[in-house]
N, C-alpha and C positions, 0 to 999 in steps of 0.2 A: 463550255464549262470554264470559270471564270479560275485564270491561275493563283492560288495563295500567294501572298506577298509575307516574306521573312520580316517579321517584328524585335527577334532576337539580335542581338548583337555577337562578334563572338567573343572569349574570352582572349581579351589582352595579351593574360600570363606576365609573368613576375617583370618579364624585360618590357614591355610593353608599357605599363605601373612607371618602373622606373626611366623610360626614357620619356615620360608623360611630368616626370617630375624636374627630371634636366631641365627640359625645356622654358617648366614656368620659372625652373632657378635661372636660369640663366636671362630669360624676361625679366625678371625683376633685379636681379645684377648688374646688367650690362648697364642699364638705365643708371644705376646709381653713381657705377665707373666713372661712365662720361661725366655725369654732374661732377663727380671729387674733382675729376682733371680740369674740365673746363673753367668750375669756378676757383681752383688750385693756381690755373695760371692768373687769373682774374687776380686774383689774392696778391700774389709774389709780384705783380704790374704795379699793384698800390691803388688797386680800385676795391668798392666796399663789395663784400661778400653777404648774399642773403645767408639766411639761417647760418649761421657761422659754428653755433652746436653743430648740428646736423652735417653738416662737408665735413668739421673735424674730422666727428666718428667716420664716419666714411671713408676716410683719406686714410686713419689709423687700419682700419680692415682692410682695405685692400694696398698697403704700404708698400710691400715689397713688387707691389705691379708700378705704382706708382711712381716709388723710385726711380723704376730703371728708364719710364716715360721724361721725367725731371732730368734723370743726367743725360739721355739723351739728347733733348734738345739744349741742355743751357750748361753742359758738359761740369755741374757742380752739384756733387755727390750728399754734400750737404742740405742741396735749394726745397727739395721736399720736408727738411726738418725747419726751417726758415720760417716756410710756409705756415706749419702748422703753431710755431711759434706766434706768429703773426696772429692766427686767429684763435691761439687762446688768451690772449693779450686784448682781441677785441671784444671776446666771451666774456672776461673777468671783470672786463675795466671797470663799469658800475660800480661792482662789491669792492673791489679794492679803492677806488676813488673814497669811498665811503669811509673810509677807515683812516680816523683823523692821522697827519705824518709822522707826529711821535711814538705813535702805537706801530710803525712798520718797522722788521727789520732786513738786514741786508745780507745776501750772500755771496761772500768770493771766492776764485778759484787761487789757489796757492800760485798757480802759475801766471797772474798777472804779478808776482813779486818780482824786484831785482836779485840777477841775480846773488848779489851779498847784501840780500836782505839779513838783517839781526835780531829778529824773532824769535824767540820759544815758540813751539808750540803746548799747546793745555791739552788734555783730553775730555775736558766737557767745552772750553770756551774755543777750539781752533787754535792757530796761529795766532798770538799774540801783538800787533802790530804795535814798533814800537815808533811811528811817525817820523822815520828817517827823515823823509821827503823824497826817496830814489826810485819811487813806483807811483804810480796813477791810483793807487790807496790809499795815500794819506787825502790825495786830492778830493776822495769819496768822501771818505771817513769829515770830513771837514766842511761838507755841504749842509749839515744839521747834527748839528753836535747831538739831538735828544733822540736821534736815531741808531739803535745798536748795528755797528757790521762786525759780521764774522767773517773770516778767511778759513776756508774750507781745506784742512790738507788729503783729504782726496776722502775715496774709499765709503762708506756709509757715513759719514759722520755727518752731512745734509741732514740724510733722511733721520738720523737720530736725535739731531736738533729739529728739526721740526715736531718731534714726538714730545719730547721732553718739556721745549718751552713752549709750544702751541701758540705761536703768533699769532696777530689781527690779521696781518697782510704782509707777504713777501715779494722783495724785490730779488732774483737772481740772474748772475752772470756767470755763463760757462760757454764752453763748446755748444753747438746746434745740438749733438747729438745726446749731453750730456741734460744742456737745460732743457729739450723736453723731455726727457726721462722725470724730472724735478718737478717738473709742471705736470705729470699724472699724478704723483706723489703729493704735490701740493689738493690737488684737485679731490682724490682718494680723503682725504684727510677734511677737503671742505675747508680751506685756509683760500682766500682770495688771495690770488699773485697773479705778479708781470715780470717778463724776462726778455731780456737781454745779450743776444749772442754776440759772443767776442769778433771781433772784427779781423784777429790772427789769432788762427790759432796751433797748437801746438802744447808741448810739455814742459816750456821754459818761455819768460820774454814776449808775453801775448798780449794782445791789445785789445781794449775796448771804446768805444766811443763811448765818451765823457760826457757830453753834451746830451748825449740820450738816456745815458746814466741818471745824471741829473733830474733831466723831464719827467721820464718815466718816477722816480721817485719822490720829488714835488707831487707830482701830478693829482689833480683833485676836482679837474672839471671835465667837463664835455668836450672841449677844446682839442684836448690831449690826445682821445679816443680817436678823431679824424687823425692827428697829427700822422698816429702809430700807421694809418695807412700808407704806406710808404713804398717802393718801389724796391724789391731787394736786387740789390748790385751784385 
């Protein structure tokens, strides 16, 4: 007599469900981890990154893992904001290239001033600059007169100029941690921008490269966009 063969399954049960759903989370997680990291480092070397949308987001969700991958190997707590710097810069560039140079304008941080700089500050315009010559802002300020800069005295006053005057395209310069805070904000908003982390930084006396200052806001071809791939130091 021929034994019956079991057709039913048994019942999972609720822990079963959920460790049936770990697993594909974590399948389809893990996969994306590595891509953030591998083309993360790719990035911050100065080589081109595929989909460059796509690793952002990625690199933004899983940050805090990513971070601590970044200081570990290159011991600079910044190199993951750098990063993502770098490839929202490469995401933008198009839209903002497009946007003839007199319609851009500019944003600083107070703390590239001297320190006896003689400024006012406004509550709608910033800092006032009154073209000393004792900071690396008049230097800006003086690259295209038909381009407006602002000096940022901290606090929302960015995010509330961007609301108020709604630029074609922003150029900003702050800390890593600061300018991509700036560049979601810009993004959110649907304003093409490129930014520029200071090269020291700190809350007095900070520095920026001039020269990429410049570039970056000249900037109007294709040229440019390789240039930005660059090797972060």
């Amino acid at each position: 007599m021929p034994i019956p063969v079991q057709t039913t399954f048994p019942d999972p049960g609720f822990l079963g469900i959920f460790g049936l759903i770990v697993l594909i989370g974590v399948g389809l997680l893990l996969p994306a981890l590595i891509w953030a990291i591998v083309w993360g480092l790719v990035g911050s070397g100065g080589g081109a990154v595929p989909l460059p949308g796509v690793t952002l987001a990625v690199m933004e969700f899983f940050r805090p893992v990513i971070r601590r991958v970044f200081g570990a190997l290159f011991r600079d707590p910044d190199r993951l904001d750098r990063t993502c710097i770098m490839l929202h810069n490469q995401l933008e560039f198009p839209a903002y290239a497009a946007v003839p140079v007199e319609k851009r304008v500019v944003i600083l941080p107070q703390c590239l001033r001297h320190p006896d700089c003689p400024a006012r500050i406004s509550s709608t315009e910033g800092i006032m600059c009154k073209e000393c010559g004792k900071c690396v802002i008049c230097r800006i300020r003086e690259i295209d007169r038909r381009i407006r800069v602002f000096i940022s005295p901290g606090g929302t006053f960015a995010k509330r100029l961007l609301v108020s005057q709604q630029p074609a395209a922003v150029l900003g310069v702050a800390c890593p941690n600061d300018l991509i805070q700036g560049l979601r904000a810009t993004a959110r908003l649907g304003i093409p921008a490129q930014g520029v982390a200071l090269t020291k930084t700190g809350c007095v006396e900070t520095e920026v490269d001039f020269e990429l200052v410049k570039e970056r806001l000249l900037a109007c071809s294709a040229e440019v966009a390789v240039k930005s791939r660059v090797p972060i130091s």
